[in-house]
C-alpha positions in Angstrom: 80.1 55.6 104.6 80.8 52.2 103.0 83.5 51.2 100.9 85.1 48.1 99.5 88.3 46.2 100.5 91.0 47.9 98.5 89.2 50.9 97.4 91.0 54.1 97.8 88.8 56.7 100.4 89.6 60.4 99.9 88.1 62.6 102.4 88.5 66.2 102.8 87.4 67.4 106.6 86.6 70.7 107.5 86.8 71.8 110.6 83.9 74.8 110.5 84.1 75.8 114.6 86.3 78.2 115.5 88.4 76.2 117.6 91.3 73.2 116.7 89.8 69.4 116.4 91.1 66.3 115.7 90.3 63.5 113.5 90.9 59.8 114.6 89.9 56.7 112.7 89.9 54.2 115.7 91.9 50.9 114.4 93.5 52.7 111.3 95.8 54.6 112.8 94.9 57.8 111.3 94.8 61.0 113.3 95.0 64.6 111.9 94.9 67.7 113.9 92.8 70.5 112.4 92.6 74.6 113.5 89.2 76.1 113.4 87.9 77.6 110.1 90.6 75.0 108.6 90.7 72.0 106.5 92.5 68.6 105.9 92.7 65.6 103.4 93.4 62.5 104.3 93.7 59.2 101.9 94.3 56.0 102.5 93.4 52.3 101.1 90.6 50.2 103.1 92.8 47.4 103.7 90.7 45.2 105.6 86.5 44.9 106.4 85.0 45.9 109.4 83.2 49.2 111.3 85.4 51.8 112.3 84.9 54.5 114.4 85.6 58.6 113.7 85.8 61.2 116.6 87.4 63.9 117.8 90.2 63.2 121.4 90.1 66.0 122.3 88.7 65.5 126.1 85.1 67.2 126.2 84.0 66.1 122.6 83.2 62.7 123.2 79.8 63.1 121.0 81.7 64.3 117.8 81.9 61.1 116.4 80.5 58.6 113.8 
């Protein structure tokens, strides 16, 4: 996904396993916990350039990321 500085990003996550995930933007501070078969939204302004990384913490799930 790529997106200008000061753009507002909406996202809506589903979570489609049948088990909880999280949802960390490394460097943005963002982190949402989500219960399989649930959803969340997030929004927030890109404040600043750069790559940022997605992913789940939960320990075991290191390749559900982007």
């Amino acid at each position: 996904m790529t997106v200008s500085v000061g753009e507002t990003v909406q996202w809506r996550v589903l979570n489609a396993d049948n088990i909880g995930h999280t949802f960390d933007i490394d460097g943005l501070g963002i982190h949402m916990t989500i219960e399989g078969g649930e959803s969340g939204f997030l929004m927030f302004v890109a404040e600043e350039a750069g790559e940022y990384t997605f992913r789940c913490k939960i320990p075991g799930h290191d390749k559900m990321k982007g």
